[in-house]
N, C-alpha and C positions, 0 to 999 in steps of 0.2 A: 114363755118362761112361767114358772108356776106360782102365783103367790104364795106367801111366809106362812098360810095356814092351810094349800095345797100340801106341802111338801112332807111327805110320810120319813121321819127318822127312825133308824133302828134301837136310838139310842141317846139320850141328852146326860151332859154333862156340867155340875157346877165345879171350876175351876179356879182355887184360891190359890195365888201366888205367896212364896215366903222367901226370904233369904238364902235358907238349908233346903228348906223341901217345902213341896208344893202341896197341899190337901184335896184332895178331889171327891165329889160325891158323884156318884152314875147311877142313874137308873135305864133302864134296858127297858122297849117299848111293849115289850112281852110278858113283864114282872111288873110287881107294886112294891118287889123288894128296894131297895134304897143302899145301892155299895158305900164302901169308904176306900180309899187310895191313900198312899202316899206314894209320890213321886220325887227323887233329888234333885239339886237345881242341878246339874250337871249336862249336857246335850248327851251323851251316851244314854243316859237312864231316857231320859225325854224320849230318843228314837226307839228306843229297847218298849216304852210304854206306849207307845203309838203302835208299833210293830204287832202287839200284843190286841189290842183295840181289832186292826184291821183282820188279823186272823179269828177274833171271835163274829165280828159283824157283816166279815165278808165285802161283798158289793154295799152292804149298807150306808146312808151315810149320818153322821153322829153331830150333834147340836153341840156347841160348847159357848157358855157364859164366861165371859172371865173381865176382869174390871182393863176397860182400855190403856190404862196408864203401865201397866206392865208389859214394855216394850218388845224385851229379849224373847218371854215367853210367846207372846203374839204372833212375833217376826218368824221363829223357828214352826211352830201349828201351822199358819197361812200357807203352807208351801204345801201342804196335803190336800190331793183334790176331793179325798172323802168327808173330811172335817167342815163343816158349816163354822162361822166365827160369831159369834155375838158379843162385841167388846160393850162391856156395862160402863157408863162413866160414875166415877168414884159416888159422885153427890147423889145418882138415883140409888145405889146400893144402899150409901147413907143414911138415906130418907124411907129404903125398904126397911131397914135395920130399923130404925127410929119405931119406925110404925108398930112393930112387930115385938119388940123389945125394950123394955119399961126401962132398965137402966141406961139402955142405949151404950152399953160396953161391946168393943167387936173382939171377937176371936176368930181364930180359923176355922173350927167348925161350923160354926152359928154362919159366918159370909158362906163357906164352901154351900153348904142348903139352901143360902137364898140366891145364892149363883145359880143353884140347879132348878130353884122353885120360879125364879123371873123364866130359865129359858122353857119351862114345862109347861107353863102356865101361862106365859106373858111375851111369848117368842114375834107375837106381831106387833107387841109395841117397842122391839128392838130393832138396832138399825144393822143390818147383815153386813158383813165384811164382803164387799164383792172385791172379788180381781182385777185390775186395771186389765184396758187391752191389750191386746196380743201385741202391737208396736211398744206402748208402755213397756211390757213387761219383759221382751228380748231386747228393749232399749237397758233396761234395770241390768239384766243378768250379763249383758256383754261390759256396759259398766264397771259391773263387779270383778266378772271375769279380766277385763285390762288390767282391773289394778293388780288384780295377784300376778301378772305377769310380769308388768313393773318392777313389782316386789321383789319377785325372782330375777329380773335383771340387776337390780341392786344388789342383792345376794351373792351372784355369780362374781359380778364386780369388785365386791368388797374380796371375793375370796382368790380372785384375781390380783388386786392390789397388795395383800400379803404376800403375794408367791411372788410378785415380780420384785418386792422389798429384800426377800432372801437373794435373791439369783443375779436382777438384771433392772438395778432401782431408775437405771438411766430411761428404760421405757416409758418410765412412766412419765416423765417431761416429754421425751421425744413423739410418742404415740399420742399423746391428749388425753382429751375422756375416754374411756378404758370401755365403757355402754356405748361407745359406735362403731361404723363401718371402717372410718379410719382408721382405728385402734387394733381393730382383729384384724385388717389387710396388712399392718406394719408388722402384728407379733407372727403372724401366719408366713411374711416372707424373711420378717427377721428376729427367729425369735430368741438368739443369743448375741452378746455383746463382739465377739466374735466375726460372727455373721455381718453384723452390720457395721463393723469397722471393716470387713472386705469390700462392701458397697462402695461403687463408684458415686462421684460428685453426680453426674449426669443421672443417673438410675433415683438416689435422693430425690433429686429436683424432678423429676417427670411423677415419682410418688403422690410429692405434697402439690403440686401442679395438681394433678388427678384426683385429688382432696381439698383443692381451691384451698389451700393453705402453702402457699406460693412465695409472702413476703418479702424481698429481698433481705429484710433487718433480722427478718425469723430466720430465712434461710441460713445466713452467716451466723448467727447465732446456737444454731441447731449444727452446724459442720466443727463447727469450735469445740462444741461440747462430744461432739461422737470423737474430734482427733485427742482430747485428752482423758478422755474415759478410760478408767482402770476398771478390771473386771473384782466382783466385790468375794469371787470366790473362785478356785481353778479346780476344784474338786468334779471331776467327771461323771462321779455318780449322782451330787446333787442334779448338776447342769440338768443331764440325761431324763430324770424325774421331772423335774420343774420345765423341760420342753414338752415333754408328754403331758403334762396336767395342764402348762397352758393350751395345747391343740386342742387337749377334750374341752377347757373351759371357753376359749374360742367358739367352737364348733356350736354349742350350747348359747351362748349368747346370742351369734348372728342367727342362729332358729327362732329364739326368744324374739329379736329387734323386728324380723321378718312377721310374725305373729302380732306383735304390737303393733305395726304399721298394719296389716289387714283386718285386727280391731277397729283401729282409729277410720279407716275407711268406711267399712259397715255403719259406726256410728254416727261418720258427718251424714248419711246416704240418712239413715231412718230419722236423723235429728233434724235435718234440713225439712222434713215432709212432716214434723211434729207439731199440733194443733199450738202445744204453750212454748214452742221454741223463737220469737219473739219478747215472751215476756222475761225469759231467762238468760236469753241473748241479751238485753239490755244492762244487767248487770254489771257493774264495775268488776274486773278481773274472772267473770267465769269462763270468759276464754273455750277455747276447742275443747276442753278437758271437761272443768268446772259447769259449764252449761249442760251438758247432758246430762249431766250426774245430780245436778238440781230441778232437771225435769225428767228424770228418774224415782228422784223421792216425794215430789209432789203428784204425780201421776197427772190423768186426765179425769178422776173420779171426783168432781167438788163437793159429792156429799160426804166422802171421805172422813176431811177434818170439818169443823164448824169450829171450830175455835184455833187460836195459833199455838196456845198452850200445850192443847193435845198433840201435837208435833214436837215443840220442844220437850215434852215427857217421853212422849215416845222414843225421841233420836240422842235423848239423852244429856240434852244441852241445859237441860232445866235444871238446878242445884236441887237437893235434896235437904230437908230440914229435919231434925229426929231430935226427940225432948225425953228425959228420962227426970222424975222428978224438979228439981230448979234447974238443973242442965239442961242446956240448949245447944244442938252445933248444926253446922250446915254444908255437907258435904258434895263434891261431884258423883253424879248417876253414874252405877256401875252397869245394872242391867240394862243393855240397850244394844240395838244394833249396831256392831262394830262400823259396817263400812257406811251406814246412814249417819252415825257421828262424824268418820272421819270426812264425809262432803260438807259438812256444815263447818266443820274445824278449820278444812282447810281453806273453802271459800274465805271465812273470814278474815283467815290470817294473810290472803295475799289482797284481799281487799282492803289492806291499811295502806297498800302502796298505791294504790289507783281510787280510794275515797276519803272525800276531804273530811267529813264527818267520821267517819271509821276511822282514820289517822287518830282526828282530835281525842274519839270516845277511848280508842287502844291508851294511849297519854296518857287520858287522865285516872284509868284504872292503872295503869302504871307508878302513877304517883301515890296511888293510894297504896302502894305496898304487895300490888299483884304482881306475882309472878306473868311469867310473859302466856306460857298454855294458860294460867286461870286469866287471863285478860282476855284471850283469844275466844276463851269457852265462853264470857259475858258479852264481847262481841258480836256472837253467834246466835246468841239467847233473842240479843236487840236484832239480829239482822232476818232471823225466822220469821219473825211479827210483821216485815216489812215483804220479804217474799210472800208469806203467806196471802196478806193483802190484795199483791199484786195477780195473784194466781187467782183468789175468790175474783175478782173483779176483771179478768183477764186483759191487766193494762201494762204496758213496760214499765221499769224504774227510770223517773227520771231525777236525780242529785239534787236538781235546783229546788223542782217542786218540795223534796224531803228536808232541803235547808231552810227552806223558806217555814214550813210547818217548824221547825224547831223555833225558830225566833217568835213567832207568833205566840209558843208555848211559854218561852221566858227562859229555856232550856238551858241548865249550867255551859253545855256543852257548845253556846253559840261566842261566849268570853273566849275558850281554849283556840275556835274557828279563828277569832280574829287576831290572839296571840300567834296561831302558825302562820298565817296570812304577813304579819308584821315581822317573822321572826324569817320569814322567806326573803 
């Protein structure tokens, strides 16, 4: 591999992130001109400007400085293999700005040039964005890829439960959860009211038998309800509609379910054989799910982060503080990786049911007037610091050890510990 002052760029770029639009300076390795850009925060303009880049530079590949803490913009760049990354942390830009500049006031222009002048001139005392490997990194994207499929079973479902509320609401007790195999083998053999009052006792029972849903009290329960069911409509044209949409919506789930079980397989296969898949295993509630997708955004690259901050900036979990003269407020991070938030989000929030600290900490932000998501995003913040930890140090989480460190501390949060304790 070539060292940081081997590597021949076609083209360096300093890249100042904004709200509305981005400011960029370029300079081309062939010119001593000095471009200006503007770019909109939008991902259409972003690929549109990328797109533009690779048709001018070809094979080449292009240097970019851009301060680390702007997440979204990072997350979407990294995925080009022609793009070199050099994430600048805030306080060296800072300190360049300083240096450079008597008032020490920033603007976008003035950072955009010393984005460009650190990577033109200073590219070997920055730290490169390398790739995680090749397991990391089809661990990351099959991750992602589960969940939209997920998503899209929820979808399907939800659009499912509307149609079977017009037509045929008794389904939806009789069949169960409408996302499994039971559900679409019920609507599939019986998908009108009809239908399944022709059903004999015995045909029922061999059914939910063959669906380990069997119970004697269910069974009588479930024959009760089909012999008094009234049909909630006799209209032939809806009926006729609403069984064709549910056979397409059927059809499309059980494809969906089958896909999400051969995710789930691939993923215990490569997680099982992952260097940090003990220290993430260890974790209160990351579960089949939760664990890979936490050793998805920590990688195997520990030079990565150096700090636990830069992670919660990046993933978005970090509040935001913005001052306009005496005004002060403090809001949640909009820019950031959507599905790197929502593993953090969601670890935390099922971590209040399986950690006894996490319980107390969700509590007592609860009391203090948080809503239940801004409790969950501040449990999230605290619980980064703790993975992160565990990952620099490549050691499991262990409960007691992280209780034990709070009382030592003096920690508000070890009084609440022993209120749940006495209140159990």
């Amino acid at each position: 591999m070539k060292s940081e002052d081997e590597v021949v760029f076609a083209g360096c770029i300093g890249f100042d992130w904004a709200d509305q639009k981005h400011v960029i300076k370029m300079q081309a390795a062939d010119s001593t001109k000095i471009e200006e850009d503007e770019v909109e925060q939008r991902p259409e303009a972003l690929v549109e400007w990328v797109g533009k880049l690779r048709e001018r530079f070809g094979a080449g590949k292009i240097a970019i400085a851009i301060e680390q803490t702007r997440g979204a913009v990072v997350y979407h760049l990294m995925q080009y293999d022609f793009i070199e990354l050099y994430p600048v942390n805030p306080k060296t830009l800072a300190k360049y700005r300083e240096a450079f500049n008597v008032n020490k006031a920033s603007c976008d222009a003035s950072d955009a040039d010393l984005l460009l002048e650190l990577v033109r001139m200073h590219r070997t005392r920055l730290r490169r964005w390398v790739p995680d490997d090749k397991q990391t990194r089809l661990l990351s994207m099959l991750v992602e890829k589960r969940r939209d499929l997920v998503d899209a079973v929820t979808e399907h479902t939800n659009r499912l439960t509307g149609l079977l509320k017009n037509y045929y609401p008794q389904a939806l007790e009789l069949a169960g959860s409408l996302n499994t195999k039971k559900a679409c083998d019920f609507l599939s053999t019986w998908p009108t009211l009809e239908l399944l009052k022709a059903a004999d006792t015995k045909q029922l029972r061999e059914f939910y038998k063959n669906h380990r849903s069997a119970k004697e009290a269910e069974m009588e329960k479930r024959f009760k309800l089909i012999s008094e069911a009234q049909p909630l409509t006799n209209d032939e044209a809806i009926i006729e509609m609403s069984v064709m949409m549910v056979k397409a919506i059927v059809g499309q789930l059980r494809a969906l379910n089958e896909s999400v079980s051969e995710f789930d397989e691939r993923i215990a296969e490569i997680f099982a054989e992952h260097p940090c898949a003990p220290i993430f295993s260890s974790f209160p509630a990351a579960g089949k799910a939760l664990a890979p997708r936490l050793t998805a955004a920590f990688g195997t690259n520990k030079d990565r982060y150096c700090f636990a901050s830069e992670i919660q900036q990046f993933s978005g979990t970090a509040p935001v503080t913005e001052q306009s003269g005496k005004s002060k407020w403090v809001h949640r991070r909009y820019a950031s990786p959507k599905f790197l938030k929502q593993t953090f989000h969601e670890f935390a929030g099922h971590s209040i049911h399986w950690s006894v600290w996490a319980k107390a900490y969700y509590d007592q932000q609860r009391m203090r007037g948080k809503r239940h998501h801004a409790a969950v995003r501040s449990l999230a913040f605290k619980w980064i610091r703790i993975l992160f930890r565990c990952w620099k140090n490549n050691q499991p989480y262990d409960e007691q050890v992280y209780l034990d460190a709070l009382a030592r501390r003096g920690s508000p949060l070890v009084a609440n510990l022993q209120l749940a304790v006495d209140h159990n």
